[in-house]
N, C-alpha and C positions, 0 to 999 in steps of 0.2 A: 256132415259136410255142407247143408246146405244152408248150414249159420255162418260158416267161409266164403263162402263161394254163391256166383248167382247162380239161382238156381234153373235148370233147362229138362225139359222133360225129357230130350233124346240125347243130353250130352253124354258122350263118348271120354272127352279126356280133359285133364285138366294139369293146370302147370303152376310150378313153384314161382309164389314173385313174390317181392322185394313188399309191405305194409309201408303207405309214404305217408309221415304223419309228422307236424312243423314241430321244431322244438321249442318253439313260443307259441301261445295262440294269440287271435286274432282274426280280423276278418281280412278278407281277402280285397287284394288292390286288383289283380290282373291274374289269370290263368293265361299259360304261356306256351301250350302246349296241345297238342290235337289226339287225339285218342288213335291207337295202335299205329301211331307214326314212330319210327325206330328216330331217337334223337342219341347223342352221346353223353358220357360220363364231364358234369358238371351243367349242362345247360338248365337254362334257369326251367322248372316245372310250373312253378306258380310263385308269385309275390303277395305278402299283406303289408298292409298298412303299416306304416313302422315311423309317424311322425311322434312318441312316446321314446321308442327308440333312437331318434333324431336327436330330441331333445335330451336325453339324459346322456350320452354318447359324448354332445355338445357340452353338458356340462363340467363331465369328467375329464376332459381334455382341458376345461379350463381350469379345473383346477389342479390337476397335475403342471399345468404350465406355470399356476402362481406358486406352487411348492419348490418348482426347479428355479425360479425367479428368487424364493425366498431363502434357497442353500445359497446361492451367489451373495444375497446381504448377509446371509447367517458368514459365510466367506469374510466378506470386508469389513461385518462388527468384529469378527475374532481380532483380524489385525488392530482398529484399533482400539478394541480393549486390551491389546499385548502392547501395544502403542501407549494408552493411559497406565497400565501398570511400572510401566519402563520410566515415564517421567515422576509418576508419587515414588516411586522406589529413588531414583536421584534426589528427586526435592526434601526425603525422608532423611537419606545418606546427609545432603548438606544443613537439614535443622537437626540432625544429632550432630551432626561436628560442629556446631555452633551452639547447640545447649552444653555438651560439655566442656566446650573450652571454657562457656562463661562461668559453669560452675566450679571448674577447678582454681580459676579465677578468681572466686568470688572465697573459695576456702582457703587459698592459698593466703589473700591476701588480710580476710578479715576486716578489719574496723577499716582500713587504708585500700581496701579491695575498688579498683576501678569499676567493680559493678556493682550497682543494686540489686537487690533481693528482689523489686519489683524488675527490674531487667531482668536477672534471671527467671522467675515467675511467667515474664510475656517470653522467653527462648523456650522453658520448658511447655509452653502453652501450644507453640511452633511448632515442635517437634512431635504431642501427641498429638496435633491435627493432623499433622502431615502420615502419622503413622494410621491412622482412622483409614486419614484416604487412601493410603496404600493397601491395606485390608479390603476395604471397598472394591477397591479398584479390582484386585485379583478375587474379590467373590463374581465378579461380573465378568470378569475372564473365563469363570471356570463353568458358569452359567451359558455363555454364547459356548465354548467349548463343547459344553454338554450335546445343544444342539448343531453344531456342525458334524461333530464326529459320531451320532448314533447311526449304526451305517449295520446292516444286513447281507451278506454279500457283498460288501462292496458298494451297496449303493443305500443314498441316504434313507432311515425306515420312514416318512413320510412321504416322501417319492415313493420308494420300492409301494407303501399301502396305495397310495390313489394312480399308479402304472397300472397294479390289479384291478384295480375301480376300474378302468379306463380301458383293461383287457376285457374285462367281462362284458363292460356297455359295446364296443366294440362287436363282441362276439352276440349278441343279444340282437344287433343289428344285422347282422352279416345272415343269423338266422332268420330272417323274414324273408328272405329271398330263400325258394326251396329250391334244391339243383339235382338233377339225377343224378343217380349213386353209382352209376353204374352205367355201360352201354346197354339199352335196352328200349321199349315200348311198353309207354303210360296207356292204361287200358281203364275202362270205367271210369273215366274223367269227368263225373258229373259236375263239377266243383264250378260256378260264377260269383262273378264281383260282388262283393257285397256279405257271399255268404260268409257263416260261423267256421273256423278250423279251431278244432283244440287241440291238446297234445295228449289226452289219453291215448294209448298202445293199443287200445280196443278198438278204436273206433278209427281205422286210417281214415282219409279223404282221398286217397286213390291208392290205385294198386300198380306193381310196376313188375313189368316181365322182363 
């Protein structure tokens, strides 16, 4: 017992409390709290330094912001690369209706045929470029596609990843600030600024009744 507990040569009783111990270490900003004063459930106990915390917090927020920033272009490329595909598909439509007519043309008519061989040659030249670009055009469709629509729940997987980022750093912060768990009175509060708190289970930095 008296590797729990302090030890007293005439103590009489002793009482179940609460092992208060951060779940991040760090050293301590501020102790916030006076020993066997009864405070309530959430006030702050002690605070560490959490400018590592700031800083990553800060990060992940910006880049969560440049992700939701980047579904909005991933948005507006989709349309117009449905935009570019819409016009090589026309322009594809009107250089096949004009290489075949020159070629039916050009067979029909033979030696007296109103077209050239190199006319036809420069329409079927037309029309496999335009068919390229139209290729093109819907591979790069189906590319911004890919990334608009990769969605997890419902929301985009790049987003939903760095939301998580951004919950954790978050949460990693909110931890530096220690709260009572409970209504109750911090006791053994030897804890000042400056010193060491870590998070092994073994070793609270106060005890809480």
């Amino acid at each position: 017992m008296n590797y729990l507990h302090p030890y007293a040569k005439y103590g009489k009783e002793y009482f179940a409390t609460i092992p208060i111990t951060p779940l991040v270490a760090g050293n301590i900003k501020s102790v916030d709290v006076v020993s066997n004063v009864l405070v309530k459930k959430g006030d702050v106990l002690f605070t560490l330094y959490n400018e590592e915390q700031t800083i990553t917090l800060a990060k992940a927020e910006a880049a969560l912001a440049q992700a939701k920033n980047q579904v909005l272009q991933n948005n507006e490329s989709l349309l117009a690369a449905i935009a570019q595909v819409d016009k090589a598909d026309a322009n594809k439509d009107r250089t096949e209706v004009t290489y075949f007519r020159y070629k039916e043309g050009h067979a029909k008519g033979g030696e007296s045929s109103p077209f050239t061989q190199q006319e036809l040659d420069n329409k079927r030249e037309f029309y496999e470029g335009a068919l390229a670009s139209l290729k093109s055009a819907q591979a790069t469709e189906r590319k911004v596609r890919l990334l608009t629509e990769s969605k997890i729940l419902g929301e985009n997987t790049q987003v939903a990843q760095l939301q998580s980022a951004k919950d954790k750093a978050q949460l990693d912060y909110d931890r530096t600030i220690v709260r009572a768990p409970v209504d109750g009175i911090p006791t053994q509060v030897a804890l000042r600024p400056g010193m060491r708190a870590g998070i092994l289970a073994v070793r609270p930095v106060m005890s809480f009744i």
